[in-house]
N, CA, C and O atoms as a printed pandas DataFrame, in Angstrom:
     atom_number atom_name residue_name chain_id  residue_number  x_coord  y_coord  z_coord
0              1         N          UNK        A               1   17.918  -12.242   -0.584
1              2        CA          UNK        A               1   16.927  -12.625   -1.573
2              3         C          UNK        A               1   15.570  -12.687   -0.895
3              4         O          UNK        A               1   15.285  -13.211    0.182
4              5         N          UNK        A               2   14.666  -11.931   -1.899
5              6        CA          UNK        A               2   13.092  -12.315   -1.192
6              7         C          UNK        A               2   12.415  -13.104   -1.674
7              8         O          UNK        A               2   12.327  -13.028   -2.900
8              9         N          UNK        A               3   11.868  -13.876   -1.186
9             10        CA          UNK        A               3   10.861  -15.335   -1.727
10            11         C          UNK        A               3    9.418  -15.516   -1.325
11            12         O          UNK        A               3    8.944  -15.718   -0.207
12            13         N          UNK        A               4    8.919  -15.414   -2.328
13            14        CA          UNK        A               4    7.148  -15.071   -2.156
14            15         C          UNK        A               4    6.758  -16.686   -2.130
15            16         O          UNK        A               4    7.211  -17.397   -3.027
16            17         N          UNK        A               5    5.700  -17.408   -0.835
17            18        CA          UNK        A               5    5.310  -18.225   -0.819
18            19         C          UNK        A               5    4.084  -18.147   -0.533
19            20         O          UNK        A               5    3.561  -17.361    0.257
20            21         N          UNK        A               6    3.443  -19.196   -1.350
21            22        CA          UNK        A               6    1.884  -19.117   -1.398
22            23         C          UNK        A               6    1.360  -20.365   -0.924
23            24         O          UNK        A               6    1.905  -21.206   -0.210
24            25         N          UNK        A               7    0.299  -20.353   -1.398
25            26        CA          UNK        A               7   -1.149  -21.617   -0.533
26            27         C          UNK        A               7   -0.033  -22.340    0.628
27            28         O          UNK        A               7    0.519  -23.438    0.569
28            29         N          UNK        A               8    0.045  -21.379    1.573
29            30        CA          UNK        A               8    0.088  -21.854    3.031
30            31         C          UNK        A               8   -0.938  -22.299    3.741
31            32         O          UNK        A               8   -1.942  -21.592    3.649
32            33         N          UNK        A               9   -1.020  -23.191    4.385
33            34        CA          UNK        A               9   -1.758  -23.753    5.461
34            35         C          UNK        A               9   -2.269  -22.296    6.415
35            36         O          UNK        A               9   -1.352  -21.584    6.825
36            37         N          UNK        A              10   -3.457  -21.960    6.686
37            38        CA          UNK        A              10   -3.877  -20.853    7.440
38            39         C          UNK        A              10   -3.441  -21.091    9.025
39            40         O          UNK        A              10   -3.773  -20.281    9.890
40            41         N          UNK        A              11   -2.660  -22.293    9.324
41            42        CA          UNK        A              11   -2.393  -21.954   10.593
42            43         C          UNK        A              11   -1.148  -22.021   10.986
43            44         O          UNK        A              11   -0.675  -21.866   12.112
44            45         N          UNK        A              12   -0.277  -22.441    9.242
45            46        CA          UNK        A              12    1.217  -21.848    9.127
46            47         C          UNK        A              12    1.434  -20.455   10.118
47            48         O          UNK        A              12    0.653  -19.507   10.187
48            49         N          UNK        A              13    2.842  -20.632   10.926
49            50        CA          UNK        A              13    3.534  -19.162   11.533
50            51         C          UNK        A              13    4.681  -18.698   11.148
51            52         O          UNK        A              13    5.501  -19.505   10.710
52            53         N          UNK        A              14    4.842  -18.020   11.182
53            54        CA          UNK        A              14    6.055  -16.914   10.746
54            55         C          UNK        A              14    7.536  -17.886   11.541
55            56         O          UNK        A              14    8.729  -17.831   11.246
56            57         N          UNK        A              15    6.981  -18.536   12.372
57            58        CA          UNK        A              15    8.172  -19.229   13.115
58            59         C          UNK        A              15    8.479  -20.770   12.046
59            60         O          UNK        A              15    9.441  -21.192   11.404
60            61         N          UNK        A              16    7.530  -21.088   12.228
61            62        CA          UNK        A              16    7.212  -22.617   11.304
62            63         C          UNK        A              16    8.288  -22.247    9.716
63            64         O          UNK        A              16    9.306  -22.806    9.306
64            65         N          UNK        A              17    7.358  -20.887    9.072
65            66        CA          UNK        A              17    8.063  -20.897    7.751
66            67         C          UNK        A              17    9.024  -21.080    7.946
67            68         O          UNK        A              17    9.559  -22.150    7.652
68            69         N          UNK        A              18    9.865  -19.721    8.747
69            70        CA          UNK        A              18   11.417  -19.661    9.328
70            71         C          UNK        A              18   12.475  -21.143    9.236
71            72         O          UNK        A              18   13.487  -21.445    8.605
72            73         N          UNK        A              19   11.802  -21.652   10.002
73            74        CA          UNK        A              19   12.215  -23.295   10.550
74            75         C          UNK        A              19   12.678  -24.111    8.685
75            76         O          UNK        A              19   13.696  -24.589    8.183
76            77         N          UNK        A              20   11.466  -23.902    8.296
77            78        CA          UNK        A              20   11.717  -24.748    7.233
78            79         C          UNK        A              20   12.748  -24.265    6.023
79            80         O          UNK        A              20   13.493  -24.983    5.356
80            81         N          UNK        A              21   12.625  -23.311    5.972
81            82        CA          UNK        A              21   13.929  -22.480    5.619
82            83         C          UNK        A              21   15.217  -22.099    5.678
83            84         O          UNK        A              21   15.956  -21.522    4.881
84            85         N          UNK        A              22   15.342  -22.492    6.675
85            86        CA          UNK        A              22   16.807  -22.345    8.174
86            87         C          UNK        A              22   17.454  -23.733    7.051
87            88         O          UNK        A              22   18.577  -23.573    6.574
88            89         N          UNK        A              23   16.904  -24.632    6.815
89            90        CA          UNK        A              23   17.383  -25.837    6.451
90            91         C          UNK        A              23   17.815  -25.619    5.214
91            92         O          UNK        A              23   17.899  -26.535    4.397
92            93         N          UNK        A              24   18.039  -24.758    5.027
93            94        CA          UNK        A              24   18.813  -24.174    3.450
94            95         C          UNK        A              24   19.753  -22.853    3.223
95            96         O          UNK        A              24   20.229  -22.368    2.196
96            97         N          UNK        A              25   19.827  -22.470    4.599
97            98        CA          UNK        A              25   20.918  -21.470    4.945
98            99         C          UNK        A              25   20.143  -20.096    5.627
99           100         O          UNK        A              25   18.985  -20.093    6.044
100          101         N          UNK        A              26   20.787  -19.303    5.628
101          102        CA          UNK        A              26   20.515  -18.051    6.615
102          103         C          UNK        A              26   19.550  -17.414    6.346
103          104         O          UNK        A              26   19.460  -16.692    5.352
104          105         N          UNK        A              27   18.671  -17.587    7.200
105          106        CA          UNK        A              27   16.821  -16.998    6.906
106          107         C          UNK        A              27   17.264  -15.551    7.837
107          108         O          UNK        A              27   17.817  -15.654    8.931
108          109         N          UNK        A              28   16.884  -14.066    7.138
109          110        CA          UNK        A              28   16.982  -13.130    7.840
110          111         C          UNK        A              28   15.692  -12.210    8.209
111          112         O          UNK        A              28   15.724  -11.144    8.823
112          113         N          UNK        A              29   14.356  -12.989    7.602
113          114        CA          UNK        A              29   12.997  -12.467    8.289
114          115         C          UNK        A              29   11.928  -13.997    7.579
115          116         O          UNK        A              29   12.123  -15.011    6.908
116          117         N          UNK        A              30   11.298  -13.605    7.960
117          118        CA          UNK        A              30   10.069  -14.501    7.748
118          119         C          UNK        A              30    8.624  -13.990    8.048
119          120         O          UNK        A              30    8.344  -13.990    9.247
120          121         N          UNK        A              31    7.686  -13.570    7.226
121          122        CA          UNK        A              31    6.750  -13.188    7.491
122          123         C          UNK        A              31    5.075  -13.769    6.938
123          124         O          UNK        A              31    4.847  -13.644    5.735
124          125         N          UNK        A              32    4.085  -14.315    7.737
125          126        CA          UNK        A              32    3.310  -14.033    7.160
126          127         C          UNK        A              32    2.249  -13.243    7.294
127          128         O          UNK        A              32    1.845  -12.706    8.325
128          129         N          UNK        A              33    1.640  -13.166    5.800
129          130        CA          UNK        A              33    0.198  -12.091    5.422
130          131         C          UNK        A              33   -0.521  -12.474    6.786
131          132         O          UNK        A              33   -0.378  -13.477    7.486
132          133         N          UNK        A              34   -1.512  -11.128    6.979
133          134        CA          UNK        A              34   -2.573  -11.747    7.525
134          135         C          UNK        A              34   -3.788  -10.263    7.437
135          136         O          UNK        A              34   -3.423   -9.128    7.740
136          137         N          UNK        A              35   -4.803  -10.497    7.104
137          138        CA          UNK        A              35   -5.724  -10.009    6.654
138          139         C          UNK        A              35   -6.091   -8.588    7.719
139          140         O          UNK        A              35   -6.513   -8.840    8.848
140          141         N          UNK        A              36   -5.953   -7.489    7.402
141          142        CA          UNK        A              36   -5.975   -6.418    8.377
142          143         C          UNK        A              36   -6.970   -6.214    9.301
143          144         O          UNK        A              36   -6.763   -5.812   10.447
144          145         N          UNK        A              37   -8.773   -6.659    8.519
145          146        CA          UNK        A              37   -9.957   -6.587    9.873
146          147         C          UNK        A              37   -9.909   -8.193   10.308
147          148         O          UNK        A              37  -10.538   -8.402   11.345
148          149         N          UNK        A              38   -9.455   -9.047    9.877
149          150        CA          UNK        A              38   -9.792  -10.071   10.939
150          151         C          UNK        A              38   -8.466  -10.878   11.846
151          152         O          UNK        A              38   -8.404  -11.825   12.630
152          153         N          UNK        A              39   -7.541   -9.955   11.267
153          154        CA          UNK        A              39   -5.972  -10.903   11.610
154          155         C          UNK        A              39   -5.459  -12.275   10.981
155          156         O          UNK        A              39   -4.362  -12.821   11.092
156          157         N          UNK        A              40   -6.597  -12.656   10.289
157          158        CA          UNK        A              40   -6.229  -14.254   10.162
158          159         C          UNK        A              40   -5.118  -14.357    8.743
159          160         O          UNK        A              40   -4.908  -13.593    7.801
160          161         N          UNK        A              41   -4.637  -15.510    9.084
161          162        CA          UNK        A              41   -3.548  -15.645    7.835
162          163         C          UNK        A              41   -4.509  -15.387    6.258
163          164         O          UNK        A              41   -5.732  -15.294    6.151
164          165         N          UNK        A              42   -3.642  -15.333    5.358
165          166        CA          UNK        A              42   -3.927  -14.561    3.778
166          167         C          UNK        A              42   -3.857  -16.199    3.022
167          168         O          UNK        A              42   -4.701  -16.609    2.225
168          169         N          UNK        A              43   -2.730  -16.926    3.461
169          170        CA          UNK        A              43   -2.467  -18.057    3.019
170          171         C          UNK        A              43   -1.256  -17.779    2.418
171          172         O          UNK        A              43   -0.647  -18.694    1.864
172          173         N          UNK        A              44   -0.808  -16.645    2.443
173          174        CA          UNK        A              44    0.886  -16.394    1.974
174          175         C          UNK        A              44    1.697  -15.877    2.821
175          176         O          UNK        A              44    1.410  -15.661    3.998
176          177         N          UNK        A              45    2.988  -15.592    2.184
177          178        CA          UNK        A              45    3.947  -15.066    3.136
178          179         C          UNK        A              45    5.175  -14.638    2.025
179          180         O          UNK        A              45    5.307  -14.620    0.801
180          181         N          UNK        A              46    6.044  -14.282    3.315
181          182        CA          UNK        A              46    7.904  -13.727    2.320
182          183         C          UNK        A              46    8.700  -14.652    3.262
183          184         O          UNK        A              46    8.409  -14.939    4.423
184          185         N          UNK        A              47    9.671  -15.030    2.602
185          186        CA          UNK        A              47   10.770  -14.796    3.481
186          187         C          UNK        A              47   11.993  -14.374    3.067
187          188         O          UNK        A              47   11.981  -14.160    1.854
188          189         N          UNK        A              48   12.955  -14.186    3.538
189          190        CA          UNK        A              48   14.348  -13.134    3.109
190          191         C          UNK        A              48   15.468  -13.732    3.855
191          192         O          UNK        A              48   15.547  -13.748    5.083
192          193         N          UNK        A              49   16.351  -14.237    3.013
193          194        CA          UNK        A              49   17.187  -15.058    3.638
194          195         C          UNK        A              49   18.754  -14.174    2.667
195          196         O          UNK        A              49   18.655  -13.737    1.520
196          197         N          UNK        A              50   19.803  -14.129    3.360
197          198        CA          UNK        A              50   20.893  -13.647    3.194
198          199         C          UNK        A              50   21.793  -13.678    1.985
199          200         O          UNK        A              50   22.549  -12.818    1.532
200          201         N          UNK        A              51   21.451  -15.139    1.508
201          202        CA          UNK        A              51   22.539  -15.852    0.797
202          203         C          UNK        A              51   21.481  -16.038   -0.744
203          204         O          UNK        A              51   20.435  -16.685   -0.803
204          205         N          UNK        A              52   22.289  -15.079   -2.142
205          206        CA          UNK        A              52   21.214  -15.406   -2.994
206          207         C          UNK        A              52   21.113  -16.652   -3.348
207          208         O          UNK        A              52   19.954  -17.030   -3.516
208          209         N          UNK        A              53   22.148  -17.619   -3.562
209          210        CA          UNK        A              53   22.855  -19.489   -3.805
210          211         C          UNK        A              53   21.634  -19.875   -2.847
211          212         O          UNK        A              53   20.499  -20.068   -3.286
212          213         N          UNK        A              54   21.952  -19.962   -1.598
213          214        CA          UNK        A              54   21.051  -20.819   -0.914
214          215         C          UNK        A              54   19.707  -20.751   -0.485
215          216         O          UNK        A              54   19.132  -21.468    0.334
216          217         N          UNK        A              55   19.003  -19.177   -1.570
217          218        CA          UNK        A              55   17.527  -18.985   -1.424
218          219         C          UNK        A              55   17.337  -19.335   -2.827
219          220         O          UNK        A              55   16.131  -19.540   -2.955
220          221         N          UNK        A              56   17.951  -19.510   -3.979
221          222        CA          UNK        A              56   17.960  -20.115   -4.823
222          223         C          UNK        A              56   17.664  -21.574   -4.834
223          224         O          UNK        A              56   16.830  -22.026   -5.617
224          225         N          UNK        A              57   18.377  -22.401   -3.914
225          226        CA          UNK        A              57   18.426  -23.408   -3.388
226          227         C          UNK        A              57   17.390  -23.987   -3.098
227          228         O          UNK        A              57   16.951  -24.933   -3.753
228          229         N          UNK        A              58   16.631  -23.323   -1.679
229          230        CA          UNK        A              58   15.407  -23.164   -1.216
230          231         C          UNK        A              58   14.302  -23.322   -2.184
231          232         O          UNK        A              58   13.367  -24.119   -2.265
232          233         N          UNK        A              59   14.643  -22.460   -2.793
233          234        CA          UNK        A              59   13.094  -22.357   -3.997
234          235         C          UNK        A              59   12.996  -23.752   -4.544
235          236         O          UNK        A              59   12.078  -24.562   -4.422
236          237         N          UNK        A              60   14.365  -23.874   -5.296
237          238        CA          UNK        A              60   14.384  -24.966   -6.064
238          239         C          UNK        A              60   14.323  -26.262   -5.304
239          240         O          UNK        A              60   14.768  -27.109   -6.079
240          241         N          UNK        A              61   13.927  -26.940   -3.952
241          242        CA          UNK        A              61   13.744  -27.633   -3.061
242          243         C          UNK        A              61   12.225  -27.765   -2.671
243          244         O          UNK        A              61   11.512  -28.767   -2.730
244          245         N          UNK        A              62   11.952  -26.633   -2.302
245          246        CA          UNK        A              62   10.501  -26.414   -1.602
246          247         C          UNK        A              62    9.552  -25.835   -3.168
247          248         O          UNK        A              62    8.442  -25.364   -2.918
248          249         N          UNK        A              63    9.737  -25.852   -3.837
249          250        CA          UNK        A              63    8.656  -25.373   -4.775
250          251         C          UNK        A              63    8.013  -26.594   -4.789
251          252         O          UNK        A              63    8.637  -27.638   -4.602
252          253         N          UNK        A              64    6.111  -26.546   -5.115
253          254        CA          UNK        A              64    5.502  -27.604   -4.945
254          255         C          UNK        A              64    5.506  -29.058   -4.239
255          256         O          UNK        A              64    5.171  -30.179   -4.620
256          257         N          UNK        A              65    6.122  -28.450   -2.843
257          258        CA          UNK        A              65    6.791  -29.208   -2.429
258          259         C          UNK        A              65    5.116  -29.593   -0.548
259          260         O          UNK        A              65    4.332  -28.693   -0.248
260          261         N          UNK        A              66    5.113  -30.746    0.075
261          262        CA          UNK        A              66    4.084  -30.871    1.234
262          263         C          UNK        A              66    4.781  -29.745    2.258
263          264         O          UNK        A              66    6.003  -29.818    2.389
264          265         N          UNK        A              67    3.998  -28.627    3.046
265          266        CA          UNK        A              67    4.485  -28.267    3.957
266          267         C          UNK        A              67    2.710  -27.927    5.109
267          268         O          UNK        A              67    1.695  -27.236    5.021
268          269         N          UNK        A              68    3.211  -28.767    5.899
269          270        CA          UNK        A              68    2.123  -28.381    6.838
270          271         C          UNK        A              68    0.326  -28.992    5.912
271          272         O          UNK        A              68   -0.771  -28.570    6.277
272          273         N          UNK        A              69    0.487  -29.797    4.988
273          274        CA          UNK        A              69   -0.809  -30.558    4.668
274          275         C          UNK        A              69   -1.110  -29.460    3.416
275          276         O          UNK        A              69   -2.186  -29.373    2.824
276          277         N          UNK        A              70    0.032  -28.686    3.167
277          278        CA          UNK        A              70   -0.638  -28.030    1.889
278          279         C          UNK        A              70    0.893  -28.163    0.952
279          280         O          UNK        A              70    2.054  -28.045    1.345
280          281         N          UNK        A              71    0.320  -28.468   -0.483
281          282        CA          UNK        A              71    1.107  -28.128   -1.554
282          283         C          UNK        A              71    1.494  -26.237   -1.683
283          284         O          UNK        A              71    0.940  -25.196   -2.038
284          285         N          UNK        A              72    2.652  -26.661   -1.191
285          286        CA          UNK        A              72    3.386  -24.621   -1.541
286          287         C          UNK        A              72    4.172  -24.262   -2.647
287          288         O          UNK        A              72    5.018  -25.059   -3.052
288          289         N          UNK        A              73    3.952  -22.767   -3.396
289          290        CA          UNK        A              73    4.474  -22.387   -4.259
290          291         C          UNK        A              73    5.620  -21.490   -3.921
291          292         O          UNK        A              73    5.361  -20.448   -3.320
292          293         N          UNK        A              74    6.394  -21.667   -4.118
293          294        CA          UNK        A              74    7.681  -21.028   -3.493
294          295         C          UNK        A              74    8.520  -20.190   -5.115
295          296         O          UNK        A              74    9.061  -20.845   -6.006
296          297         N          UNK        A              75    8.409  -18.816   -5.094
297          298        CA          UNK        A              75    9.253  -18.013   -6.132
298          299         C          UNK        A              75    9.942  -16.964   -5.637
299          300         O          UNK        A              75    9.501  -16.315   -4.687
300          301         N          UNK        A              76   10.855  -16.744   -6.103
301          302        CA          UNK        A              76   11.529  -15.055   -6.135
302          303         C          UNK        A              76   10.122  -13.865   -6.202
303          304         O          UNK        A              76    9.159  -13.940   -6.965
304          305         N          UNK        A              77   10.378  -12.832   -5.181
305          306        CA          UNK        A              77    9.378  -12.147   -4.737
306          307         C          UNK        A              77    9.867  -10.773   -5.933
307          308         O          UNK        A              77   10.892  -10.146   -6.200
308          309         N          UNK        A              78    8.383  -10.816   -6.407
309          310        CA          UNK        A              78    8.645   -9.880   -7.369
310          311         C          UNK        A              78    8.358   -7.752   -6.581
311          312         O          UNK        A              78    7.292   -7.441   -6.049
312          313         N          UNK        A              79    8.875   -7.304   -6.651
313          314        CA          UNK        A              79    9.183   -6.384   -6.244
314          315         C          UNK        A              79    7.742   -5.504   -5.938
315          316         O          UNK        A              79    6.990   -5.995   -6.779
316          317         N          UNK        A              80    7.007   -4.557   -5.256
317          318        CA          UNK        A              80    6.343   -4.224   -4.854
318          319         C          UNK        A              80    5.812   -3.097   -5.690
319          320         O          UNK        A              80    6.660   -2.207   -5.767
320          321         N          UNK        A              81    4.718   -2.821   -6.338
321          322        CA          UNK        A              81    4.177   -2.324   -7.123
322          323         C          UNK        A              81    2.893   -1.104   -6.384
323          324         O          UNK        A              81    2.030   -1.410   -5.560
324          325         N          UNK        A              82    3.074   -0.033   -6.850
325          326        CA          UNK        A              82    2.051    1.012   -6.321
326          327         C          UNK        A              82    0.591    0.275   -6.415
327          328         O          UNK        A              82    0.092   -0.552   -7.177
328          329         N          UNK        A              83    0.217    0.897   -5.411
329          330        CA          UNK        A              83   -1.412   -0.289   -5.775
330          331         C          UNK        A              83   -2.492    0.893   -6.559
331          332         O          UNK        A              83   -2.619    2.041   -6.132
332          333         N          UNK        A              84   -3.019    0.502   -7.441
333          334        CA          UNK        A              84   -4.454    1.012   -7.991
334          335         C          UNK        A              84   -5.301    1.523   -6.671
335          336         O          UNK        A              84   -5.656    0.946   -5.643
336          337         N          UNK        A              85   -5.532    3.435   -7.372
337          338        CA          UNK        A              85   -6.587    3.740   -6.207
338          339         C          UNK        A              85   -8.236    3.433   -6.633
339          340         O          UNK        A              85   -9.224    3.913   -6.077
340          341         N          UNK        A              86   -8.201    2.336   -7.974
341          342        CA          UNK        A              86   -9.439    2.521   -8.337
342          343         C          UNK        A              86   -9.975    3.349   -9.055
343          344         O          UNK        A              86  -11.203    3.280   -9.000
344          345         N          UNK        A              87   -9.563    4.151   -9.748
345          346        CA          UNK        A              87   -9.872    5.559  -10.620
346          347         C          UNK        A              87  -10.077    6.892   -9.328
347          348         O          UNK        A              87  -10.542    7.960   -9.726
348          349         N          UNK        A              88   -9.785    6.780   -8.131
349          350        CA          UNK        A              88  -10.577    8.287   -7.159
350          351         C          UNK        A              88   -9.172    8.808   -7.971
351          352         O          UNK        A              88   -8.293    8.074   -8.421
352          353         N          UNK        A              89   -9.209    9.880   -8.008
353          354        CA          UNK        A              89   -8.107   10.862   -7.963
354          355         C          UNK        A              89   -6.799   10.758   -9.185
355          356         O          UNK        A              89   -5.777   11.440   -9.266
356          357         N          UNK        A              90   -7.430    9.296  -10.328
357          358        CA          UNK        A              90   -6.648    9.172  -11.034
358          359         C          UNK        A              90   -6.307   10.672  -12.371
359          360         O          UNK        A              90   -6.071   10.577  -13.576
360          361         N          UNK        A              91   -6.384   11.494  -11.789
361          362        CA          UNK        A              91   -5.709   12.813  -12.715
362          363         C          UNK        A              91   -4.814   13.768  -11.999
363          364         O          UNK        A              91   -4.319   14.777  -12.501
364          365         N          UNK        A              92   -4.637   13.289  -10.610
365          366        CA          UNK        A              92   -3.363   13.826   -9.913
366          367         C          UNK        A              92   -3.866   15.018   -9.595
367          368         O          UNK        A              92   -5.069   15.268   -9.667
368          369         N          UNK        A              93   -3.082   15.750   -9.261
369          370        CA          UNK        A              93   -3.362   17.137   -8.654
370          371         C          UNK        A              93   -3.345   16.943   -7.096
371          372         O          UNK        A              93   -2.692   16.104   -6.476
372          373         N          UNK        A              94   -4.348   18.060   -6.505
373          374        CA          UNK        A              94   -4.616   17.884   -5.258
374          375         C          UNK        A              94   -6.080   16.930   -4.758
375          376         O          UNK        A              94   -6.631   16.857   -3.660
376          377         N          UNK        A              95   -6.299   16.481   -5.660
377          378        CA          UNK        A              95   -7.701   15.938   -5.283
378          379         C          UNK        A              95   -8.944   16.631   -5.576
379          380         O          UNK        A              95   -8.930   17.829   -5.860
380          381         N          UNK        A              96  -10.471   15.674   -5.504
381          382        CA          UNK        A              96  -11.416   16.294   -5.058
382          383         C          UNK        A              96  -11.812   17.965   -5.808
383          384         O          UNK        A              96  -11.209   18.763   -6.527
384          385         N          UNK        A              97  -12.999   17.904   -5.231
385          386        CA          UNK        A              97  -13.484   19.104   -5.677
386          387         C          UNK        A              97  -14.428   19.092   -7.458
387          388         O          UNK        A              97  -14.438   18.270   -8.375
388          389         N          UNK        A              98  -14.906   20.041   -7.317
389          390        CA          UNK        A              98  -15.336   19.782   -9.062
390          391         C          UNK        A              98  -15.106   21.583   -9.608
391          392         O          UNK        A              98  -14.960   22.574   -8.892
392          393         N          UNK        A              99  -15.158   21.466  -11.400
393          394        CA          UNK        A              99  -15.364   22.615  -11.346
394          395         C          UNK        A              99  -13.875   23.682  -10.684
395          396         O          UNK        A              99  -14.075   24.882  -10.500
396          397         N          UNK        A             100  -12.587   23.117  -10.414
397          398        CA          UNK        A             100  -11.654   23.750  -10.580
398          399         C          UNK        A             100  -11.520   24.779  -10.960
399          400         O          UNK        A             100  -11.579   25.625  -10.068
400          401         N          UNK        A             101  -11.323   25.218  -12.122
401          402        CA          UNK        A             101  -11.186   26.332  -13.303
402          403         C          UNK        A             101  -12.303   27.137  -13.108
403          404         O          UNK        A             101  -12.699   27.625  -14.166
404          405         N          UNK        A             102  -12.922   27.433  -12.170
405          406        CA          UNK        A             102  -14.046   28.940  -11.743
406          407         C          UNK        A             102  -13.444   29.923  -11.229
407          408         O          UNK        A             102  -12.762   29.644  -10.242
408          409         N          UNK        A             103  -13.458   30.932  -11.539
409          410        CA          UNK        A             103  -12.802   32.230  -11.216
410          411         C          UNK        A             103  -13.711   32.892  -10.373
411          412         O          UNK        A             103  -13.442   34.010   -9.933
């Protein structure tokens, strides 16, 4: 099961989440966000634990629950969605260019 957790403490670690999790059965990753130009935490994370019962468990334990001086939102991680390019290239093809159709 994957479990999307939010408003983490920015100096929450991937080890810390882990930890607090472990306490509800078999944690098999733990990760958190962290912002690509500066590295720093996002304020969220996943974690993925083995057992769907005892990440069920988890949620229903740790949702709005104190961890690390912040109130956390703890849900079932909703599945990963293509991201918006913003309209560039939204008509498919090969891209780019103008004026196609010139012979």
């Amino acid at each position: 099961m994957n479990i999307y957790v939010s408003n983490l403490n920015f100096s929450t670690s991937g080890e810390s989440l882990h930890e607090l999790f472990a306490e509800y059965g078999e944690v098999t990753s733990s990760k958190i966000i962290t912002d690509r130009e500066t590295g720093r935490s996002r304020g969220f994370g996943f974690v993925e634990m083995s057992d769907d019962t005892e990440g069920q468990n988890a949620i229903s334990e740790l949702h709005e629950s104190d961890f690390e001086g912040k109130t956390i939102n703890v849900n079932v991680a909703r599945p990963r969605t293509e991201r918006s390019n913003n309209g560039y290239n939204s008509r498919g093809g090969n891209g780019g260019g103008y004026n196609r159709n010139r012979y």
